[in-house]
VMD Tcl script that builds the backbone (N, CA, C; Angstrom):
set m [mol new atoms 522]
animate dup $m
set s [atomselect $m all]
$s set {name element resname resid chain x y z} {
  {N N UNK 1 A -12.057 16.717 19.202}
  {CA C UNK 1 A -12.557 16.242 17.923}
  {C C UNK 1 A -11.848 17.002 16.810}
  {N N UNK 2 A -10.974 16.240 15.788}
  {CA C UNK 2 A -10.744 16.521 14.361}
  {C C UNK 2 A -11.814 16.802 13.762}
  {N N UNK 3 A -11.442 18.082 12.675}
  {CA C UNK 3 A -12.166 17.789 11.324}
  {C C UNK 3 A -11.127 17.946 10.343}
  {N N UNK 4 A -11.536 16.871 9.345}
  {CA C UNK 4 A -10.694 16.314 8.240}
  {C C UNK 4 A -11.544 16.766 7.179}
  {N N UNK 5 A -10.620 17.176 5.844}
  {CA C UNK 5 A -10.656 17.750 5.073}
  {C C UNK 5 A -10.653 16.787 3.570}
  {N N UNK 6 A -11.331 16.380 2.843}
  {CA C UNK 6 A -10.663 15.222 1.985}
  {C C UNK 6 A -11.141 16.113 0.497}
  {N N UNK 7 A -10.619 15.857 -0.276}
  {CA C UNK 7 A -9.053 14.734 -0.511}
  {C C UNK 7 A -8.340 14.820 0.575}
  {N N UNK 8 A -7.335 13.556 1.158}
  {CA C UNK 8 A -6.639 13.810 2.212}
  {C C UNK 8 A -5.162 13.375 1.434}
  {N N UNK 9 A -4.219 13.568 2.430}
  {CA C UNK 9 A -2.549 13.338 1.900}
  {C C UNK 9 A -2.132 12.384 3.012}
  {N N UNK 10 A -1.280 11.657 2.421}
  {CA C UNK 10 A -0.592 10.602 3.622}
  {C C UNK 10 A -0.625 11.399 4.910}
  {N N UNK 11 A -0.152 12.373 4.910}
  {CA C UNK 11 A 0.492 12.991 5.853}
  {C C UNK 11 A -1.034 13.509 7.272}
  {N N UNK 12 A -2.219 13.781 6.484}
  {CA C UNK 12 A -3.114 13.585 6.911}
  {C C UNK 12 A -3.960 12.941 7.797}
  {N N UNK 13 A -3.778 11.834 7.263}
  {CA C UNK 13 A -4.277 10.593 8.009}
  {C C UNK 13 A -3.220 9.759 8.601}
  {N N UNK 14 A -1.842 9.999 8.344}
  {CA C UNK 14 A -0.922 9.747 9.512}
  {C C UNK 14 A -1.587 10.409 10.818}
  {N N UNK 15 A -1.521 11.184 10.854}
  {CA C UNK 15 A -2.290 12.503 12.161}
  {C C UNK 15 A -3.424 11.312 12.877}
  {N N UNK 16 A -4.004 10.930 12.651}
  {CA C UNK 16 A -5.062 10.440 12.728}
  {C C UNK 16 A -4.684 9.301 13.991}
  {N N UNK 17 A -5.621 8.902 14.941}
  {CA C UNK 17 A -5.514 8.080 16.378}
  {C C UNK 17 A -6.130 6.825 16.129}
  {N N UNK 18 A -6.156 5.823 16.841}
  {CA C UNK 18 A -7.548 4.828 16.951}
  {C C UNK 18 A -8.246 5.294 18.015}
  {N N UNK 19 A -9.726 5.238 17.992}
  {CA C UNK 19 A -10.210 5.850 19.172}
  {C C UNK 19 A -10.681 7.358 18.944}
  {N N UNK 20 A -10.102 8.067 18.533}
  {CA C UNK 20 A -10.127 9.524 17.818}
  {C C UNK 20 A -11.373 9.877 17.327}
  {N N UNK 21 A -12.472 10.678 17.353}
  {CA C UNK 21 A -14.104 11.077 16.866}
  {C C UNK 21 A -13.100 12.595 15.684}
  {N N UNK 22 A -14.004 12.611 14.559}
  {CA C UNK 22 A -13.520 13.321 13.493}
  {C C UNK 22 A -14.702 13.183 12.747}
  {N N UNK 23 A -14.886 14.647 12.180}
  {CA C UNK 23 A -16.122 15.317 11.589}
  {C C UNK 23 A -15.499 14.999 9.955}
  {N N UNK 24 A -15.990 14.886 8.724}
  {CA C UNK 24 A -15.066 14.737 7.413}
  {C C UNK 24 A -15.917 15.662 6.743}
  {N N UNK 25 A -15.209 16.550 6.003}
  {CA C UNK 25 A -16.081 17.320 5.456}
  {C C UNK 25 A -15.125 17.710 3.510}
  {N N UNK 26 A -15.947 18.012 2.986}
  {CA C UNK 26 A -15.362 17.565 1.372}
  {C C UNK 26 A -15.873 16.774 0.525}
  {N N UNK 27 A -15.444 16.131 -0.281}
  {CA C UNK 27 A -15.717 14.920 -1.240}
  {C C UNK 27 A -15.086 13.752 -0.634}
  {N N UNK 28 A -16.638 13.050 -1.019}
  {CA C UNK 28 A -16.462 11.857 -0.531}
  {C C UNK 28 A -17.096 10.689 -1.426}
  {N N UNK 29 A -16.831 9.793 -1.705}
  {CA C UNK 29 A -17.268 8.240 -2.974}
  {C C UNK 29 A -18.108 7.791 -2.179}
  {N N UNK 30 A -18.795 6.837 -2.242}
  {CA C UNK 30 A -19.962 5.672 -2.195}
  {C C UNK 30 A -19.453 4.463 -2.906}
  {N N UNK 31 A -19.448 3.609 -2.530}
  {CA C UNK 31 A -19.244 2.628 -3.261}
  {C C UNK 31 A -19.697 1.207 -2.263}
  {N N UNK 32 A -20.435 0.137 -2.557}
  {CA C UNK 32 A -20.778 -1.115 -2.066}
  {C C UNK 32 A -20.386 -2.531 -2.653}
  {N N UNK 33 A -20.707 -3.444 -2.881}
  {CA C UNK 33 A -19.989 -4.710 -3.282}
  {C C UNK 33 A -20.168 -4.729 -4.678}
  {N N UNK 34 A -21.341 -4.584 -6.151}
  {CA C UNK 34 A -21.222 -4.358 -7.117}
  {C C UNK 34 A -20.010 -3.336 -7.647}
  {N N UNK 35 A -19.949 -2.289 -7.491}
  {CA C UNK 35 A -18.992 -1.532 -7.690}
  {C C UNK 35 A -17.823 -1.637 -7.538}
  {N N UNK 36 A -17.694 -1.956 -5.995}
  {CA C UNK 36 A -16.075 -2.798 -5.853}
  {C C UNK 36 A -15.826 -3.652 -6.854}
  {N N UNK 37 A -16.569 -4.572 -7.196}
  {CA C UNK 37 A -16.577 -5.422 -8.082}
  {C C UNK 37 A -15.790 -5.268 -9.509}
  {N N UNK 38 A -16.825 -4.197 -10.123}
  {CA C UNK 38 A -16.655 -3.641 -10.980}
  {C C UNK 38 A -15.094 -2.611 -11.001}
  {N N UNK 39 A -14.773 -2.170 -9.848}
  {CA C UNK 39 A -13.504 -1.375 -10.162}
  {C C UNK 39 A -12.403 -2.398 -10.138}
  {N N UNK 40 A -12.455 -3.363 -9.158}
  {CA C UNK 40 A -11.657 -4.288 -9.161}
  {C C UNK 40 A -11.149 -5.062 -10.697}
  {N N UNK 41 A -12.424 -5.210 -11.523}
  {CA C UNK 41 A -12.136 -5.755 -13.136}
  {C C UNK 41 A -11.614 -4.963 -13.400}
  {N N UNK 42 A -11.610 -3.565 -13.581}
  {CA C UNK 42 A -11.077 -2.418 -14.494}
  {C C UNK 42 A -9.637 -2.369 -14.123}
  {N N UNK 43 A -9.127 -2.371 -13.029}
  {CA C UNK 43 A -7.712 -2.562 -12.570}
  {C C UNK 43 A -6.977 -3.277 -13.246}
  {N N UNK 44 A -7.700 -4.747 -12.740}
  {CA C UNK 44 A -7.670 -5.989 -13.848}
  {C C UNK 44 A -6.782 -6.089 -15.178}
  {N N UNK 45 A -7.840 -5.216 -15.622}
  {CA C UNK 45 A -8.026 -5.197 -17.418}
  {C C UNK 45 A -7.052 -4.072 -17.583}
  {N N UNK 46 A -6.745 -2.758 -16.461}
  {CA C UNK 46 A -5.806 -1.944 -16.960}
  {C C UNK 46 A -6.831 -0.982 -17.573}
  {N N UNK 47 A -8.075 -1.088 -17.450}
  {CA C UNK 47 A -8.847 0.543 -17.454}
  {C C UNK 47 A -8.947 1.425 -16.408}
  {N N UNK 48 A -9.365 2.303 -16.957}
  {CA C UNK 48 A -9.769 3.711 -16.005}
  {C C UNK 48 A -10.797 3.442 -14.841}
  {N N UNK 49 A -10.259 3.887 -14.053}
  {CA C UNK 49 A -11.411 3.919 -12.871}
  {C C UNK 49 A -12.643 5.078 -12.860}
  {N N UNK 50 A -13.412 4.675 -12.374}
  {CA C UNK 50 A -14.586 5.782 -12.679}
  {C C UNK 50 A -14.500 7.112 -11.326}
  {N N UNK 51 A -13.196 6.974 -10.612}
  {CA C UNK 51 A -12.110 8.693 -9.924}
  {C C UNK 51 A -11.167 7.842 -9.957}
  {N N UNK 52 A -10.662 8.847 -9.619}
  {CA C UNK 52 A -9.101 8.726 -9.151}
  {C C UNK 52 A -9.283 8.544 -8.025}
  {N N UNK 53 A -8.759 7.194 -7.307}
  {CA C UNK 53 A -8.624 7.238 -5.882}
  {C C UNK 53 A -7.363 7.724 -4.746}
  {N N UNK 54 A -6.431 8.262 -5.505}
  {CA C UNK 54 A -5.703 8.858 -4.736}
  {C C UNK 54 A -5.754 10.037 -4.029}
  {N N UNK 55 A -5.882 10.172 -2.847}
  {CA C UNK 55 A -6.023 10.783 -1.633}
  {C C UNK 55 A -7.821 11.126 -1.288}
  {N N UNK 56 A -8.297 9.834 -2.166}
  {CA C UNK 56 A -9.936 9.998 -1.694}
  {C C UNK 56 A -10.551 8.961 -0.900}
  {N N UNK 57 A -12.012 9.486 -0.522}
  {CA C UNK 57 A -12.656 8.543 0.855}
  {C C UNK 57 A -14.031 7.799 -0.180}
  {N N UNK 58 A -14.206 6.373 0.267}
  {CA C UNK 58 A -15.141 5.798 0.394}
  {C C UNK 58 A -15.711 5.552 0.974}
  {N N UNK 59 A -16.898 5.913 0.984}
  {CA C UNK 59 A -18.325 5.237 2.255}
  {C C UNK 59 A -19.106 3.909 1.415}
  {N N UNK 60 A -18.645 3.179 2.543}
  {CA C UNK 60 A -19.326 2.414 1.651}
  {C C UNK 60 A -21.050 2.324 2.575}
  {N N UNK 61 A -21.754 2.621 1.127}
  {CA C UNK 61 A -23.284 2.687 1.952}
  {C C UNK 61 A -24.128 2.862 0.456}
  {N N UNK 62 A -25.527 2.705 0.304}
  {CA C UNK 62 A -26.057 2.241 -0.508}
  {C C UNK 62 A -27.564 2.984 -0.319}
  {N N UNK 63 A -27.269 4.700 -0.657}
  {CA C UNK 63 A -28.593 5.537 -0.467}
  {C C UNK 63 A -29.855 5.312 -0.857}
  {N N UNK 64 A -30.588 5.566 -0.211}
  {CA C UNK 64 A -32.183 5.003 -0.639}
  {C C UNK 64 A -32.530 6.519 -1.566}
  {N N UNK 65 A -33.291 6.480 -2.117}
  {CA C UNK 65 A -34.093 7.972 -3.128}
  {C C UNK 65 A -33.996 8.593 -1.980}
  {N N UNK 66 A -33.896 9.662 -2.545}
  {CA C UNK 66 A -33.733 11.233 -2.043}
  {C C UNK 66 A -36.025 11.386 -1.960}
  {N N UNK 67 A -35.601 11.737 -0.671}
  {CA C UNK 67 A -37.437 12.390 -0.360}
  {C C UNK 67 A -37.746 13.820 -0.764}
  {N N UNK 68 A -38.814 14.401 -0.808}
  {CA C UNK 68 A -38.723 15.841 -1.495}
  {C C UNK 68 A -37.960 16.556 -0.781}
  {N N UNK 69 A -37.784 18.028 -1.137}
  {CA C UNK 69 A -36.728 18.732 -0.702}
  {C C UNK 69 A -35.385 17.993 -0.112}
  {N N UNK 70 A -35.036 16.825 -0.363}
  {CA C UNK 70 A -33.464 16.451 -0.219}
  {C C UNK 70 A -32.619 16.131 -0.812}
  {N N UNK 71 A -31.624 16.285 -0.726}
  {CA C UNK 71 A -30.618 15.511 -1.329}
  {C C UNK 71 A -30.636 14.164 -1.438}
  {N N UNK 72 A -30.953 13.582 -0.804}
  {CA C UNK 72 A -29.926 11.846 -0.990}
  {C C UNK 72 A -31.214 11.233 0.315}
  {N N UNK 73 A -31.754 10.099 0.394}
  {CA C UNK 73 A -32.600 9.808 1.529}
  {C C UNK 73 A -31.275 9.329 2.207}
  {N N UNK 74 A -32.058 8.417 3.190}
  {CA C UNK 74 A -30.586 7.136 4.395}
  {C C UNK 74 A -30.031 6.712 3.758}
  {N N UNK 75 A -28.610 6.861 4.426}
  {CA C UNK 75 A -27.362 6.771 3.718}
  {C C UNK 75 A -26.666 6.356 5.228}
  {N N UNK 76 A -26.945 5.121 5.843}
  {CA C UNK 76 A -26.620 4.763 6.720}
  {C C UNK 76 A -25.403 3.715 6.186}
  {N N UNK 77 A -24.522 3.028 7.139}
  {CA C UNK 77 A -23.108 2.514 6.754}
  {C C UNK 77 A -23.471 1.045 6.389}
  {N N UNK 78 A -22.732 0.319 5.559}
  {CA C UNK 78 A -22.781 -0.654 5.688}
  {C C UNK 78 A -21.763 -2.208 5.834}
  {N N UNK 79 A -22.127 -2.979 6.044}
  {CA C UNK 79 A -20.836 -4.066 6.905}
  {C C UNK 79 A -19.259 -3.716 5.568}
  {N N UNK 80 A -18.519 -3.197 6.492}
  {CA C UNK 80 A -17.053 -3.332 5.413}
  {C C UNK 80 A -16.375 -4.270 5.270}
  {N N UNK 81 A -16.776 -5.262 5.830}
  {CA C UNK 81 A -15.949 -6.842 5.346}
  {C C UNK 81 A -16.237 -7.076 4.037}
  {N N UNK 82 A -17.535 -7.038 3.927}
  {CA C UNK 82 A -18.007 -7.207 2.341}
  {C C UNK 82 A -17.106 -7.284 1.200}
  {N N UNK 83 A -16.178 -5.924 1.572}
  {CA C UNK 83 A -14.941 -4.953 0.354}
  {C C UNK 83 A -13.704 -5.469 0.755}
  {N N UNK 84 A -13.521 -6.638 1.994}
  {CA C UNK 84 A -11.915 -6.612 2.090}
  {C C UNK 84 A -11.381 -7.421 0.759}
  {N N UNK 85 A -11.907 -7.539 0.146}
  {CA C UNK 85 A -11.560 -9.100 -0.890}
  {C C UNK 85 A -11.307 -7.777 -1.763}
  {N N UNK 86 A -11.538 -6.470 -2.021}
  {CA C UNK 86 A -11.198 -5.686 -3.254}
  {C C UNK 86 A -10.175 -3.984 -2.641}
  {N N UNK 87 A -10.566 -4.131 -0.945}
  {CA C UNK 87 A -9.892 -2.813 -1.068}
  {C C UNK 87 A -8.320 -2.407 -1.020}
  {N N UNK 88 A -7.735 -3.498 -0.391}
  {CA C UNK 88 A -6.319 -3.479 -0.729}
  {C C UNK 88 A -6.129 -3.015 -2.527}
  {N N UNK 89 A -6.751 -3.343 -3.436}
  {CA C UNK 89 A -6.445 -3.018 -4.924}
  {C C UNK 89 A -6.825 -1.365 -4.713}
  {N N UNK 90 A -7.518 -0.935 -4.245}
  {CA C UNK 90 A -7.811 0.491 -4.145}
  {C C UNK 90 A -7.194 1.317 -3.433}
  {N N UNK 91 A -6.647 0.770 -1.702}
  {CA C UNK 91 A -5.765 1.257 -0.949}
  {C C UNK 91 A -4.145 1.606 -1.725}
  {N N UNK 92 A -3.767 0.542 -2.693}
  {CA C UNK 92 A -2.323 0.484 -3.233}
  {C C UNK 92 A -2.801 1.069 -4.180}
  {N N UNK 93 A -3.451 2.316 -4.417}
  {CA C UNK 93 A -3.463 3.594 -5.660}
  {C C UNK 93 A -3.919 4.423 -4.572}
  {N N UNK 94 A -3.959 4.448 -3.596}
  {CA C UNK 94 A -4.272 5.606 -3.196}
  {C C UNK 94 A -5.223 6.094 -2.305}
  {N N UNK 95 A -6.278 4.994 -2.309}
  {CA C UNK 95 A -7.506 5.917 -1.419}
  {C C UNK 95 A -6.631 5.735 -0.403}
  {N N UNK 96 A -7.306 6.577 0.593}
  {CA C UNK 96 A -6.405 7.136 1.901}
  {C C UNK 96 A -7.937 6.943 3.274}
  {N N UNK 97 A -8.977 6.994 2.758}
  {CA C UNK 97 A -10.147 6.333 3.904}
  {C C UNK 97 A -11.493 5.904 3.235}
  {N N UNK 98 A -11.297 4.555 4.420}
  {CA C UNK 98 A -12.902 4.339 4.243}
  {C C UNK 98 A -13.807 4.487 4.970}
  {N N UNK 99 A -14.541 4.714 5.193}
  {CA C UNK 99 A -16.081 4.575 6.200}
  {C C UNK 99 A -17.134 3.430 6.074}
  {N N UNK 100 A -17.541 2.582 7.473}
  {CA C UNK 100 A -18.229 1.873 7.360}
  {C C UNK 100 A -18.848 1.766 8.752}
  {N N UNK 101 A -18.663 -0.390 9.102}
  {CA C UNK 101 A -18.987 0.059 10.128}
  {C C UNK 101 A -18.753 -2.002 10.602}
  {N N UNK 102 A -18.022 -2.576 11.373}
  {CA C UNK 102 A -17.971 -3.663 11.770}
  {C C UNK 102 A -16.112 -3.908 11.268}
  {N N UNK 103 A -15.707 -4.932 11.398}
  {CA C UNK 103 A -14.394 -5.483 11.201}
  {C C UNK 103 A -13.627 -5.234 10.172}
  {N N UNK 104 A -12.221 -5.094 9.893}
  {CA C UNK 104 A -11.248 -5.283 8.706}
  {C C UNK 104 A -10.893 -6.819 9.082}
  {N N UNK 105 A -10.276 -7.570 7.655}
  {CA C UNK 105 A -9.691 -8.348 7.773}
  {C C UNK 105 A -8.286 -8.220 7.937}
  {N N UNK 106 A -7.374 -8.779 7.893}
  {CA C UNK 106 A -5.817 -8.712 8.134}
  {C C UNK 106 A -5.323 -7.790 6.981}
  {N N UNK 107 A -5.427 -8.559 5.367}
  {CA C UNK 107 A -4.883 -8.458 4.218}
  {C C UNK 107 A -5.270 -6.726 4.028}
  {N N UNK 108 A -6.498 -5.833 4.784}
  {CA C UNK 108 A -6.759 -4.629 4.328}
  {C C UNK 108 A -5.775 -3.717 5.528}
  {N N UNK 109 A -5.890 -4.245 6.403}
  {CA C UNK 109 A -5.059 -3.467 7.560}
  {C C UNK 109 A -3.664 -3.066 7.015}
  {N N UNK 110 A -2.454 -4.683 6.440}
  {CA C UNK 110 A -1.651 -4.441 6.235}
  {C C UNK 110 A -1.422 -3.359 4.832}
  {N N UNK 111 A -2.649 -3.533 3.980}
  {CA C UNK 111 A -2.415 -2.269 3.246}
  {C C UNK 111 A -2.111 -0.997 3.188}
  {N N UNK 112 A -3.549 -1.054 4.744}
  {CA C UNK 112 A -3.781 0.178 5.288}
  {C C UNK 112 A -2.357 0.553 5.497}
  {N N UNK 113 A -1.327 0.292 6.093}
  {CA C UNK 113 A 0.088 0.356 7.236}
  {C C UNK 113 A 0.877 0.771 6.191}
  {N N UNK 114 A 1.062 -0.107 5.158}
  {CA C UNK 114 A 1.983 0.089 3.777}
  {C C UNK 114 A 1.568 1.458 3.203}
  {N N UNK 115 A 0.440 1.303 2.782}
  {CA C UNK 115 A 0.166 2.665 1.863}
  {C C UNK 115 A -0.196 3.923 2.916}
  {N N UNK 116 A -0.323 4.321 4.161}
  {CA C UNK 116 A -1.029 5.309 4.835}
  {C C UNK 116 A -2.357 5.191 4.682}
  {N N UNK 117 A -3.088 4.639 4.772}
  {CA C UNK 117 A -4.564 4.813 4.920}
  {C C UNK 117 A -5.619 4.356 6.382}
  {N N UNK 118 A -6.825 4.792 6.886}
  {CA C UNK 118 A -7.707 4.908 7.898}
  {C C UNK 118 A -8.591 4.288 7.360}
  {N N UNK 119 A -9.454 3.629 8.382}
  {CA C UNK 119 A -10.571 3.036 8.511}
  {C C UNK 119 A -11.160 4.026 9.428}
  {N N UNK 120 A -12.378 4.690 8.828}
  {CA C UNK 120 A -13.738 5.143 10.061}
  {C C UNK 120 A -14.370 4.609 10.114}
  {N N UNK 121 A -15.163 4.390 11.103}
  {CA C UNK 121 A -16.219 3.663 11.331}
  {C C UNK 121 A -17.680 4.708 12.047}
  {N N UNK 122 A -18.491 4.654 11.377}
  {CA C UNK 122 A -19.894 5.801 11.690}
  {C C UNK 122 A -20.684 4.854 12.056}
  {N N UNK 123 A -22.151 5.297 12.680}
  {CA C UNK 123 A -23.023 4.532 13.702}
  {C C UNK 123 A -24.306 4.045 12.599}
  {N N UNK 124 A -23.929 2.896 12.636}
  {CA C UNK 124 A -25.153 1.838 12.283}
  {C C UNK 124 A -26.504 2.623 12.808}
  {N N UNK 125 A -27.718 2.212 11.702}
  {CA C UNK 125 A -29.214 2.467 12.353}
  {C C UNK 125 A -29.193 4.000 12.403}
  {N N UNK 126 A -28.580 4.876 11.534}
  {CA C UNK 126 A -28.682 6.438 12.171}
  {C C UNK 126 A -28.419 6.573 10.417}
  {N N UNK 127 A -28.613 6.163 9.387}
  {CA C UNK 127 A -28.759 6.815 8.224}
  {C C UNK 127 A -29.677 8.012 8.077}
  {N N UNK 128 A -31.182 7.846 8.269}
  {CA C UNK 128 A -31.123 9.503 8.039}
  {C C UNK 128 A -30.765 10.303 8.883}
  {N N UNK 129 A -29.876 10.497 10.073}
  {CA C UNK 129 A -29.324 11.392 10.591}
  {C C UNK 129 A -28.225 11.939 9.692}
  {N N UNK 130 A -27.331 10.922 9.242}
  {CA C UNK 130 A -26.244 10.900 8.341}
  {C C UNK 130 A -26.438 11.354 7.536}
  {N N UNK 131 A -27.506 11.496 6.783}
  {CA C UNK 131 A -27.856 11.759 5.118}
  {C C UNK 131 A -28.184 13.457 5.183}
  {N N UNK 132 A -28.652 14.099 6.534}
  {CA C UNK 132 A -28.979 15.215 6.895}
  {C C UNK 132 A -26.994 16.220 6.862}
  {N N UNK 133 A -25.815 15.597 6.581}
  {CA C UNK 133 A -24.713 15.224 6.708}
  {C C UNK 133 A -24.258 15.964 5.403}
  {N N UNK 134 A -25.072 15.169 4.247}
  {CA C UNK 134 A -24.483 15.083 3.077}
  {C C UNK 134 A -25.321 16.101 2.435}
  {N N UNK 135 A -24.436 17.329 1.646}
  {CA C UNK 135 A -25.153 18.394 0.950}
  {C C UNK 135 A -25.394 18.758 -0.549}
  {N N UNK 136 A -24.408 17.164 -1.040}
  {CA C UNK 136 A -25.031 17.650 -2.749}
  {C C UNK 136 A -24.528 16.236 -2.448}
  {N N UNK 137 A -25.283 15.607 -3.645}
  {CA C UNK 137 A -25.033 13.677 -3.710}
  {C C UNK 137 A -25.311 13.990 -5.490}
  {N N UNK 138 A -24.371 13.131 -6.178}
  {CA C UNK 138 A -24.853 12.646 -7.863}
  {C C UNK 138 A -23.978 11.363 -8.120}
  {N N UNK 139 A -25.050 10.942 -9.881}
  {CA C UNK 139 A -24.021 9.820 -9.785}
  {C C UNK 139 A -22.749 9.859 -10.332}
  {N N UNK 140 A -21.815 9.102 -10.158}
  {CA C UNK 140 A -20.602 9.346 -10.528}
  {C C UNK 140 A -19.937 7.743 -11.799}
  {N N UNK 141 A -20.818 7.091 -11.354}
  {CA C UNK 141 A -20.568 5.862 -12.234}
  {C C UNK 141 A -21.273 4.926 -11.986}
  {N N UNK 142 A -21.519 3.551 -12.928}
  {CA C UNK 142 A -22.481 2.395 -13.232}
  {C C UNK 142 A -24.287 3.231 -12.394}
  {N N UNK 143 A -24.436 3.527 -12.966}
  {CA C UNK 143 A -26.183 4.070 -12.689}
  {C C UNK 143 A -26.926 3.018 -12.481}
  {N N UNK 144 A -26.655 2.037 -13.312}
  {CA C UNK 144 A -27.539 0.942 -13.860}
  {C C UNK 144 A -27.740 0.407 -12.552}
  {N N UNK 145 A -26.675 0.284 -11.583}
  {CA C UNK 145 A -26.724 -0.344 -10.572}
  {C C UNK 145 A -27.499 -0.040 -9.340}
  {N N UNK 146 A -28.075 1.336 -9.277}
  {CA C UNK 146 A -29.403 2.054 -8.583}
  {C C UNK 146 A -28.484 2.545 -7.468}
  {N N UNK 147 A -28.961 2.006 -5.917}
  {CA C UNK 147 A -28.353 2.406 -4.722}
  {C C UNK 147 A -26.738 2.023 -4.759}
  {N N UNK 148 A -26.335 0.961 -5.431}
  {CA C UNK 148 A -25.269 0.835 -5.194}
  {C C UNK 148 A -24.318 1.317 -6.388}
  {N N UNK 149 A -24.768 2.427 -6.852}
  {CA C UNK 149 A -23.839 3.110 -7.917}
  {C C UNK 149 A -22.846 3.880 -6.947}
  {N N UNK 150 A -22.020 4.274 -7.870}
  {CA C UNK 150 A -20.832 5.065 -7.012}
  {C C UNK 150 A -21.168 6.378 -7.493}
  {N N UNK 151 A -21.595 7.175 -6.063}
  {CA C UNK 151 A -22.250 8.344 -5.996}
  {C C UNK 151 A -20.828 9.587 -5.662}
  {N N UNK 152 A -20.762 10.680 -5.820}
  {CA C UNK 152 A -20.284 11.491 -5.202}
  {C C UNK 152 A -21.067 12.328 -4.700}
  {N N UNK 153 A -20.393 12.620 -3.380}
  {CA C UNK 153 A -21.005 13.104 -1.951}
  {C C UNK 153 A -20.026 13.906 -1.589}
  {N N UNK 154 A -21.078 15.192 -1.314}
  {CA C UNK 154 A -20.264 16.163 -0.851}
  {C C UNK 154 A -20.596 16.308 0.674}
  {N N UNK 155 A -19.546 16.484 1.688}
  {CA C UNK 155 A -20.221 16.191 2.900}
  {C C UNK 155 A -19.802 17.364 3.870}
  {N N UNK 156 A -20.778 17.638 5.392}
  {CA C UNK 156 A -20.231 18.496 5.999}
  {C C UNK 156 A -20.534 17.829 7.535}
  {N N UNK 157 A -19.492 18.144 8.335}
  {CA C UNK 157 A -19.507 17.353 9.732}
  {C C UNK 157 A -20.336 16.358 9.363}
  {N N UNK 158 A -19.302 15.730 8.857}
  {CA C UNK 158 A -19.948 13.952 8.717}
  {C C UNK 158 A -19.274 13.048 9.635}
  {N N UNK 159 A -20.148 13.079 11.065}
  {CA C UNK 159 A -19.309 11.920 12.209}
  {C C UNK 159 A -18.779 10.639 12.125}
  {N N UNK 160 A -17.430 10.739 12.628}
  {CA C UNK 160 A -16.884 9.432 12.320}
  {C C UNK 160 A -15.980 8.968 13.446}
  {N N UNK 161 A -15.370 7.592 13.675}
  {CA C UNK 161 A -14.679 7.338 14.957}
  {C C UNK 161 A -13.582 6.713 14.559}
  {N N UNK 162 A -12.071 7.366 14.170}
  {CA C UNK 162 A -10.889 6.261 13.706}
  {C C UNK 162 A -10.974 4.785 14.362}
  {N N UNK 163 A -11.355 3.661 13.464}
  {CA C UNK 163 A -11.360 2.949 14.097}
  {C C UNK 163 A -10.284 1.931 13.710}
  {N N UNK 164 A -9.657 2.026 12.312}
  {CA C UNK 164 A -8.116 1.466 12.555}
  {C C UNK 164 A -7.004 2.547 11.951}
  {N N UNK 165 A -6.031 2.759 12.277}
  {CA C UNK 165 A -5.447 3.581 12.399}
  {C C UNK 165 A -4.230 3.059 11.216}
  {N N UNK 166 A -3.661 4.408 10.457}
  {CA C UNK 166 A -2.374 4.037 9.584}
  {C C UNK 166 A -1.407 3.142 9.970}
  {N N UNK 167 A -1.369 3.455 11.556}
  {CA C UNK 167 A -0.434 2.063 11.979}
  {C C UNK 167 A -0.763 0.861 12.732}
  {N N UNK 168 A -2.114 0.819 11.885}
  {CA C UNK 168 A -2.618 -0.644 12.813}
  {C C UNK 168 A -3.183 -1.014 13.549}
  {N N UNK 169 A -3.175 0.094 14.468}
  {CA C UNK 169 A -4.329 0.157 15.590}
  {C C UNK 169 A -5.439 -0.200 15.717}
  {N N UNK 170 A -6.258 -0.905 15.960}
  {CA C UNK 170 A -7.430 -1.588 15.684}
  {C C UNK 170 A -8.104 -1.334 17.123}
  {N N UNK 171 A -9.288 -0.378 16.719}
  {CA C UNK 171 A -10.717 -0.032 17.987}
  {C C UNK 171 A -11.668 -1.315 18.607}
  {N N UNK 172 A -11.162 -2.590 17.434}
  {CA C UNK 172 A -12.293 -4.018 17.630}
  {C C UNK 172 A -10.982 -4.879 18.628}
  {N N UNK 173 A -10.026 -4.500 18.592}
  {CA C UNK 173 A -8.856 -5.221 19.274}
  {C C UNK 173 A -8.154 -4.866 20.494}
  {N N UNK 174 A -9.124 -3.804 21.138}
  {CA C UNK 174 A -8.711 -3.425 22.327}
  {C C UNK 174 A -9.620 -4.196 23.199}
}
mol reanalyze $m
mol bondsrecalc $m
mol representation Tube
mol addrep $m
């Protein structure tokens, strides 16, 4: 088992297997289909993104309130097909991984290959295990939008399973 360090560098997640279990520990984004949404216009329009996505990770997942004494409640994964229609625009600046949990389409893979970037995939139905994971959570942009604001998450051995790889490799295609 890897542990990965993020921000990550091409060179990073080149390293990286299909098949491969890897702990991620660092800063890490949140982001779900409003947000994509929303960064996708800003590209668009030629505004600022609410980070910089170069050499950073998205989870895409959609935290419930934080219970007393916690950080962040379940923060379990959610379907990443949802984002293929926006993450190629995010992959070609830079992010370098996402986390979820079910299929890529074609158009994100070949991004993935072009620009260096990973797909993880973490275990469905185990959010508050996951959320026990994450050690400081805030928001980072659109609030308005509640769970599906784009949070930053700071994370430690946060389990994950390469499931498509910088060069293509696909864990659903074996």
């Amino acid at each position: 088992m890897k542990t990965i360090q993020a921000p990550l560098s091409k060179e990073d997640v080149m390293g990286l297997t299909v098949g491969e279990t890897v702990l991620v520990n660092g800063t890490v984004y949140t982001a779900r289909d409003a947000a994509h949404q929303r960064m996708a216009a800003a590209i668009e329009a030629g505004d600022k993104l609410p980070f910089d996505p170069q050499g950073q990770v998205i989870y895409y997942t959609g935290p419930s309130p934080a219970p007393p004494g916690r950080v962040i409640g379940s923060a379990g994964p959610t379907t990443s097909g949802r984002m293929d229609i926006y993450a190629p625009l995010l992959i070609e600046r830079g992010l370098r991984v996402m986390i979820g949990k079910g299929e890529r389409n074609q158009a994100v893979k070949d991004a993935m290959c072009k620009h260096g970037a990973v797909y993880l995939a973490t275990v469905g139905g185990a959010g508050a295990y996951l959320a026990r994971r994450i050690i400081a959570a805030t928001v980072a942009a659109y609030p308005e939008l509640g769970p599906e604001a784009v949070y930053r998450l700071e994370v430690r051995d946060f389990p994950c399973i390469v499931a498509i790889d910088a060069r293509g490799n696909d864990i659903y295609e074996r």
